[in-house]
Each structure stands twice: as structure tokens, then as C-alpha cells.
C-alpha positions in Angstrom: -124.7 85.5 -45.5 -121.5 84.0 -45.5 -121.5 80.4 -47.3 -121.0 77.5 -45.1 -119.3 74.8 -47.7 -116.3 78.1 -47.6 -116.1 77.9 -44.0 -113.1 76.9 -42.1 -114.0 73.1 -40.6 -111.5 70.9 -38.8 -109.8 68.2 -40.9 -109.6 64.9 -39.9 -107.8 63.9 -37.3 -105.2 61.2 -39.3 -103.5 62.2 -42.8 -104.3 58.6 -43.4 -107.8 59.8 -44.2 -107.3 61.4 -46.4 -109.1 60.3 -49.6 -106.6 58.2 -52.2 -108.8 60.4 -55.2 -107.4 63.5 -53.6 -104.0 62.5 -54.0 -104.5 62.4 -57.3 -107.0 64.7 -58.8 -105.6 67.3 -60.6 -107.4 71.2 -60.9 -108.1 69.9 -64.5 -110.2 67.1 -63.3 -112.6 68.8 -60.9 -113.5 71.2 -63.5 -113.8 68.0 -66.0 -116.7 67.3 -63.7 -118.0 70.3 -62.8 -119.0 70.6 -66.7 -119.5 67.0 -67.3 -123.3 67.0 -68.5 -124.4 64.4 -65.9 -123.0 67.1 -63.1 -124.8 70.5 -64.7 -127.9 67.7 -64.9 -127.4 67.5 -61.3 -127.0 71.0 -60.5 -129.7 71.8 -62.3 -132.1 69.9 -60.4 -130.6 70.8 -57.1 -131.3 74.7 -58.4 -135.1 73.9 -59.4 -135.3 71.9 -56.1 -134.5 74.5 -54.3 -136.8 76.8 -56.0 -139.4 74.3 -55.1 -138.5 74.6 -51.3 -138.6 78.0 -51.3 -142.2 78.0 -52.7 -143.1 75.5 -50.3 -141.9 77.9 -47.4 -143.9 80.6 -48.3 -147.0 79.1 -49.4 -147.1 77.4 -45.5 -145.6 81.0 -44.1 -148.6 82.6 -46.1 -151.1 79.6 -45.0 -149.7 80.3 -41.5 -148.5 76.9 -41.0 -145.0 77.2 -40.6 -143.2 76.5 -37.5 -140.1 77.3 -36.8 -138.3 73.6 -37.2 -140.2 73.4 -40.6 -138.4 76.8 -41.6 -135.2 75.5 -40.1 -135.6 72.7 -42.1 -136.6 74.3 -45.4 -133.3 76.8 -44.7 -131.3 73.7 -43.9 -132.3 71.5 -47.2 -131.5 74.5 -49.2 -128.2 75.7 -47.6 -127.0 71.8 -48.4 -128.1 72.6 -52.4 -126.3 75.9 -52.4 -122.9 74.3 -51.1 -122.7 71.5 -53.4 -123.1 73.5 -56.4 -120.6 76.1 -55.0 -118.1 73.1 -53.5 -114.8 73.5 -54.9 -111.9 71.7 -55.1 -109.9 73.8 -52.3 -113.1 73.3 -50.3 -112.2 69.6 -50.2 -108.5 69.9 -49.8 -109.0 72.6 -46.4 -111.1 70.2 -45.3 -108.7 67.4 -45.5 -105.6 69.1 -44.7 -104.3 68.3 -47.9 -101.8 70.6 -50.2 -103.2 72.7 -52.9 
């Protein structure tokens, strides 16, 4: 399944959006924080919480309560933990339009 947070998505309309940070954040910097202890904290949880979701979805398939706007739903919250953990600093600068 191809990974939305990868996907080409318009960038704002004005370069005046885009973000003063992004000016100025260098390659070195987004990795900095991708391995900054408070981030993997962060991507750990959003790992076991998706774990925990998934669960969820198929204990209520199982139990044969799940509609299909809960399962959209569970899909939904765990798509959005999968593309922060894989969001990358070109990610953010397609989206914005701004150089590499």
C-alpha cells in the first residue's frame, strides 16, 4: 500500500507560507530529532498505540461489532501513526514547495 505522508500533496498557495524553521533547518537537524530520546519516546508510543488499535479492530471484527466507519476509523488513526514516524524532512519541503 503505497504510504500517504510520501504522496504528492499541493503546497500552499503563497511562498510566504512557508515555515521560517524550514528556511533554516539543515539535513543534520531533522535527524538530531529524529533520534532525540523525547522523539523515539514518542515513536515508541505511537508504535504500541497502534498495536493497541489494531487489537481493538479485531477483537470488535471477531465480536462482530464492527461497522464499517469504526474500521475506517481504526485504519485512519493508524495510517496518521505510520506517517509521522516515517515523515521526513523532504516530505515537509514537497509539501511546502521549498528547495531541498
Amino acid at each position: 500500500m503505497p504510504n500517504p505522508a510520501q504522496a504528492e500533496v499541493a503546497p500552499p498557495a503563497s511562498p510566504d507560507l512557508l515555515p521560517p524553521l524550514l528556511r533554516e533547518l539543515t539535513p543534520e537537524q531533522f535527524q538530531a530529532w529524529r533520534h532525540h530520546p523525547v522523539t523515539r519516546l514518542a515513536f515508541q508510543f505511537l508504535r504500541d498505540y497502534r498495536v493497541q488499535l489494531e487489537q481493538k479492530l479485531v477483537f470488535d471484527c471477531l465480536a462482530g461489532n464492527l461497522t464499517e466507519l469504526a474500521a475506517q476509523h481504526y485504519r485512519g488513526r493508524m495510517m496518521v501513526c505510520d506517517e509521522v514516524q516515517e515523515l521526513s524532512l523532504g516530505s515537509i519541503q514537497r509539501f511546502y514547495g521549498a528547495p531541498a
